[in-house]
C-alpha positions as CSV (number, residue, x, y, z in Angstrom):
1,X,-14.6,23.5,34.7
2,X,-14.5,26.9,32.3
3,X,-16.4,25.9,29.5
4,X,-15.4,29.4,27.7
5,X,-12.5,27.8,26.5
6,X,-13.9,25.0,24.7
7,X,-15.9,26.8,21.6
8,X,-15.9,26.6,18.0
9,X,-13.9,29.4,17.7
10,X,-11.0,28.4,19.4
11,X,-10.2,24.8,18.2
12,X,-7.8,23.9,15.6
13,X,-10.0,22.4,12.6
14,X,-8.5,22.0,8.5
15,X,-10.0,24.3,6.2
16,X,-10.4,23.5,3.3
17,X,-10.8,26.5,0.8
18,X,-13.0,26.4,-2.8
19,X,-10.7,25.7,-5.8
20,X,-10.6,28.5,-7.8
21,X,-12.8,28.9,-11.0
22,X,-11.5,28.1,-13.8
23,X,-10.3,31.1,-16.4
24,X,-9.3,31.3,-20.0
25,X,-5.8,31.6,-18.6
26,X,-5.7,28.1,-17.6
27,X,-5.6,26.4,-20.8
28,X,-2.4,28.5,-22.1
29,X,-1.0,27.9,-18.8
30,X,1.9,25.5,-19.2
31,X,2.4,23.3,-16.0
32,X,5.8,21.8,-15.1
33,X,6.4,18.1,-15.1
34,X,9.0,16.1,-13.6
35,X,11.2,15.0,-16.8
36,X,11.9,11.4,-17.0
37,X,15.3,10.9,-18.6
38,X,14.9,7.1,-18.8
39,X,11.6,7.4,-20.7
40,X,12.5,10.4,-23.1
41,X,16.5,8.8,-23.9
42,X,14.4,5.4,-24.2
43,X,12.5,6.6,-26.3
44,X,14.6,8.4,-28.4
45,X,16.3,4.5,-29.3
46,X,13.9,2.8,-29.3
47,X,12.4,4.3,-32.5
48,X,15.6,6.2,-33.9
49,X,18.1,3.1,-34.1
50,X,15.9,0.9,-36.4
51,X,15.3,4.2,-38.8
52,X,19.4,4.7,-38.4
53,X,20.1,0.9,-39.2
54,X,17.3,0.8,-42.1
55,X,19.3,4.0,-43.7
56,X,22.4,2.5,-43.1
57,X,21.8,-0.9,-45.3
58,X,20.1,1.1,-47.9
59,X,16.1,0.8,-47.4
60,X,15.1,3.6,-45.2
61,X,11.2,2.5,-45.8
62,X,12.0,-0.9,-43.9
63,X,13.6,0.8,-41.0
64,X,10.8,3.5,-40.5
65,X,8.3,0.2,-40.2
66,X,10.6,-1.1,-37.6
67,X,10.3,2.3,-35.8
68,X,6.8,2.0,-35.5
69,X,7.0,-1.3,-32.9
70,X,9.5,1.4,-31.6
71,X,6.4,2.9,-30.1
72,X,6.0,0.0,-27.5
73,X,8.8,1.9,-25.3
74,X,6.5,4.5,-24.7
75,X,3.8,2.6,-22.5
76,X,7.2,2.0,-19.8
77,X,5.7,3.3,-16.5
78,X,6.6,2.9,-13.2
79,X,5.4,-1.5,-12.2
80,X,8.0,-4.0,-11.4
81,X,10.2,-5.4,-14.0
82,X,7.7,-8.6,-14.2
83,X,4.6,-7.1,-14.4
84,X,6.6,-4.8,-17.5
85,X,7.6,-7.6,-19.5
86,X,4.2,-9.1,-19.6
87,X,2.4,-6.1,-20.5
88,X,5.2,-4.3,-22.9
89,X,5.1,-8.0,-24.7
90,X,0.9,-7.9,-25.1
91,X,1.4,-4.2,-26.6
92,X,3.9,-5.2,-29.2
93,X,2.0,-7.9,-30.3
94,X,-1.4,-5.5,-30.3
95,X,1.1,-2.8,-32.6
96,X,1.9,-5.6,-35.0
97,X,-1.2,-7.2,-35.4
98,X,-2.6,-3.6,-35.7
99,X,-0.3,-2.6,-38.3
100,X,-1.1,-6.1,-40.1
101,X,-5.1,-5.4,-40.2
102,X,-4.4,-1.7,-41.8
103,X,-1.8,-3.8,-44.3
104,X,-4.6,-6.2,-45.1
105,X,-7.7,-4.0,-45.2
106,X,-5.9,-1.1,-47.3
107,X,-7.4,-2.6,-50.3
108,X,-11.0,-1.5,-50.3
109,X,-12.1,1.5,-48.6
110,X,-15.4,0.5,-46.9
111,X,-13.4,-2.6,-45.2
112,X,-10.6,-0.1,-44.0
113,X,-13.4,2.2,-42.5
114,X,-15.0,-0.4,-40.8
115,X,-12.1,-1.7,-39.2
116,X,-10.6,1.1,-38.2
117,X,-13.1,1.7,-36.2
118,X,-13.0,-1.7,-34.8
119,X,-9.4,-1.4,-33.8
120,X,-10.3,1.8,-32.3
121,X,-13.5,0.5,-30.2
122,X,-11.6,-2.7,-29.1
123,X,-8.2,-1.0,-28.4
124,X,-9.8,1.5,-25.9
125,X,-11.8,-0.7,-24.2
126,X,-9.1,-3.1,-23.4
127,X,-6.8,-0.7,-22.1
128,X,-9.4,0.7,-19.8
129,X,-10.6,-2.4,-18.9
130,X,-7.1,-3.5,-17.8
131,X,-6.2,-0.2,-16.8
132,X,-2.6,0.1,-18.7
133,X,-0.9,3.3,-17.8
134,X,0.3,5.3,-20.8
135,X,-1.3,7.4,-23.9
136,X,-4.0,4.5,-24.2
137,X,-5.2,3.3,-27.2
138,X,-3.5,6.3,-29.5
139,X,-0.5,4.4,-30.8
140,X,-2.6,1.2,-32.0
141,X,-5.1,3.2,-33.7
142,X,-1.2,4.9,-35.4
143,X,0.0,1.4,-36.3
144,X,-3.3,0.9,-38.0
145,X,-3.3,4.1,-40.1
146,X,0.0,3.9,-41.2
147,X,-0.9,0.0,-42.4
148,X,-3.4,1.4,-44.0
149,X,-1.1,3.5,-46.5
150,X,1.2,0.5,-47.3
151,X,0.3,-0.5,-51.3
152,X,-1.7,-4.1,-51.1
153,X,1.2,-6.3,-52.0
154,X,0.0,-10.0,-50.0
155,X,3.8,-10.7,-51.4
156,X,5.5,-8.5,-49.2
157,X,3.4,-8.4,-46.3
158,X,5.3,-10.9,-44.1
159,X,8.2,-9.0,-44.4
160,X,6.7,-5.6,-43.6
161,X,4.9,-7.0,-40.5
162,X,8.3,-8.9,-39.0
163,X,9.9,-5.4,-39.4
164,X,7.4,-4.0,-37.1
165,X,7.5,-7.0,-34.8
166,X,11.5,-6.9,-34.6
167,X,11.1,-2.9,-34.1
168,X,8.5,-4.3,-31.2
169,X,10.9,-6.6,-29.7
170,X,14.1,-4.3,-29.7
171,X,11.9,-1.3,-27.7
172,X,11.1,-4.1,-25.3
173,X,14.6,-5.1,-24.7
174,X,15.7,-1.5,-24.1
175,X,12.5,-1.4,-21.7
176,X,13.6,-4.4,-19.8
177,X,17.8,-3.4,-19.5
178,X,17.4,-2.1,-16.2
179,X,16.2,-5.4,-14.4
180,X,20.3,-6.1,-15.1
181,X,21.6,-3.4,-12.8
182,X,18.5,-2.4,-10.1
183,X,16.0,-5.3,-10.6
184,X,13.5,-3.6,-7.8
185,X,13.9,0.2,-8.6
186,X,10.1,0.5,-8.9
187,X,9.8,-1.0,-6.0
188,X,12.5,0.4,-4.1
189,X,11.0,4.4,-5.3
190,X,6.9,3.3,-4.5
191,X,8.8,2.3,-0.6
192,X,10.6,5.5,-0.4
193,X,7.7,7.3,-1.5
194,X,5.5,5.9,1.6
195,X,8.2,6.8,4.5
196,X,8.4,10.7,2.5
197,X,4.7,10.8,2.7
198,X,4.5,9.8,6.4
199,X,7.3,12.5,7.2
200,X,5.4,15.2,5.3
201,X,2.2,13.8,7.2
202,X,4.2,14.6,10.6
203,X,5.2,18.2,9.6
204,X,1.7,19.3,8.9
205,X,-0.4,18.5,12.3
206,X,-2.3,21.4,12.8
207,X,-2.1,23.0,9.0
208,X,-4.9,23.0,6.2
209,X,-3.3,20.4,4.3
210,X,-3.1,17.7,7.0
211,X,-6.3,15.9,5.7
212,X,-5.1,16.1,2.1
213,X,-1.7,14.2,3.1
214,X,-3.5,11.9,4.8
215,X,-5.8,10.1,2.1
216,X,-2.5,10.9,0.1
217,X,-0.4,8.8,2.5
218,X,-3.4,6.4,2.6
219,X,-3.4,5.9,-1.4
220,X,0.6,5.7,-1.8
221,X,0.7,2.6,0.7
222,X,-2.1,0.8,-0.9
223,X,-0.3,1.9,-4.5
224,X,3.0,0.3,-2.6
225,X,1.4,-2.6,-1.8
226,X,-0.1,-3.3,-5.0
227,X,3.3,-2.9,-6.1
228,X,5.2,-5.4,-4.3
229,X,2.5,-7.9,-5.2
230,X,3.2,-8.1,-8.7
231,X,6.8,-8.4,-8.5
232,X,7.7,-11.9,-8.8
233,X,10.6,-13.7,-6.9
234,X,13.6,-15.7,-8.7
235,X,14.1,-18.6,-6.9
236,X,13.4,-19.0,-2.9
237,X,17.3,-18.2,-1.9
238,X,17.9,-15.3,-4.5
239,X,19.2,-12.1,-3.6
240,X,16.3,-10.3,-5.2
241,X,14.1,-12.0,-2.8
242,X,15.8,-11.5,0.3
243,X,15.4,-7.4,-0.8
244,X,11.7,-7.8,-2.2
245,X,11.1,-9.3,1.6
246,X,12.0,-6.3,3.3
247,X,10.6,-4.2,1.0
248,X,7.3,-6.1,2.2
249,X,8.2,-5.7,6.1
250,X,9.5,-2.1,5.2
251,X,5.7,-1.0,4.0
252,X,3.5,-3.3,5.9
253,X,5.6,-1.3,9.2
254,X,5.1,1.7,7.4
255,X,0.7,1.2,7.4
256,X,1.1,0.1,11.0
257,X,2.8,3.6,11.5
258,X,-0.2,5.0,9.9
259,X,-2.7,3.2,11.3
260,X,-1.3,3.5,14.8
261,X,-1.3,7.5,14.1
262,X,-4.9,7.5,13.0
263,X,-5.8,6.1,15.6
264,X,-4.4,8.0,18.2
265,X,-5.3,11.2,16.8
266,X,-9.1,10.2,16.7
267,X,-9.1,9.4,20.2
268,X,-7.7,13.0,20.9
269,X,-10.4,14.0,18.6
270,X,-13.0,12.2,20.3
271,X,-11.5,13.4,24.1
272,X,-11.8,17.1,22.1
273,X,-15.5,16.5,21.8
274,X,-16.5,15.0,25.0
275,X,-14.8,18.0,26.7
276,X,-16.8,20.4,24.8
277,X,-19.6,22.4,26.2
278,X,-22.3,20.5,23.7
279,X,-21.2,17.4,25.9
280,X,-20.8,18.7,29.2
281,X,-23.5,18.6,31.8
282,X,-24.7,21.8,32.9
């Protein structure tokens, strides 16, 4: 056998190159994101209509509380439709009860102090404790401050904190309108994204970034799969279920593809090596 053509110079490794070091002209440098329409039109309602309906019946103050629970909209991301409601309904209660301990506290300054940084300790630690995607802990420690610069009137307090909780409960409802037309969406797009994944896996055997789409392939079924778990199924002979199903068979074939793949190409890998002049005998 002609061992001269089995050396390290000559076989087909991944290189992966050294980022490069970081310049002043990476913080002015303005990176382009994907723009969610859903999220910015949502948005846009969920704290603009209660300020429009507070103007229109005369007491614009009341209708820019309301917008405040308006903020729940903004922690939408991309879980099933289930796992939304439960966690959109926790934040709007958190934003109320937020704004109602800045109401209550606004009367002495040492109390308001103290609690807001209270809010502020307990908000963040529960949203990384429970991992809830979004701008974290920024819009409760908002609610708080702007409770904080409402006059101490115990009279109308009730009324101020419903406005925010109704605000809350309308940027919930726009949050949850798309169950009505494409109940597994989310679903559906964390699928889709698997299968593109394996397809860009396929096209790069033999190029630099074929380890890179691997563990990316590797994180997008497990992020699937996590997925699909926490949707919930509506009765056993729903329609919903009957797609949520083969969503399940669609990603569980899809790891099989992967692992099968894997597998085979560290056999090559291993065949590569035995080959190999270190291995050979003399």
């Amino acid at each position: 056998m002609d061992h001269t053509q089995f050396t390290h110079d000559n076989r087909r490794r991944p290189k992966h190159p050294f980022p490069k070091k970081a310049t002043y002209r990476e913080a002015f440098r303005i990176k382009p994101l994907p723009l969610n329409w859903f999220k910015g039109i949502g948005s846009a309602i969920s704290v603009g209509i209660p300020s429009l309906i507070g103007f229109l019946i005369g007491d614009p103050a009341l209708g820019i509380l309301a917008s405040v629970g308006g903020f729940t909209f903004l922690y939408v991301s991309n879980e099933p439709y289930s796992q939304r409601a439960v966690r959109l309904f926790w934040i709007a209660l958190g934003l109320t009860a937020s704004f109602a301990l800045g109401a209550l506290s606004s009367y002495n300054d040492v109390l308001m102090v103290l609690m807001f940084g209270v809010v502020g300790f307990l908000s963040t630690m529960l949203f990384k404790l429970f991992e809830i995607a979004g701008p974290g802990a920024l819009f409760i420690v908002l609610a708080y401050a702007i409770g904080t610069s409402m006059p101490h009137e115990p009279a109308v307090l009730g009324s101020k904190v419903l406005c925010v909780l109704l605000g809350a409960i309308f940027a919930w409802i726009v949050a949850m309108t798309g169950v009505l037309v494409n109940p597994h969406r989310n679903e559906n797009k964390a699928v889709s994204a698997v299968y593109q994944s394996l397809a860009s896996l396929l096209s790069s055997i033999g190029m630099d970034t074929y380890a890179e789409r691997q563990h990316q392939t590797a994180f997008l079924i497990k992020q699937a799969e996590r997925t699909l778990s926490h949707a919930k199924l509506l009765g056993e002979r729903n329609r919903n279920n009957d797609v949520l199903a083969k969503l399940i068979r669609l990603n569980v074939q899809a790891e099989q593809y992967f692992f099968l793949y894997s597998m085979s190409r560290k056999r090559k890998s291993m065949r590569w090596k035995i080959s190999s002049p270190n291995h050979c005998s003399p």
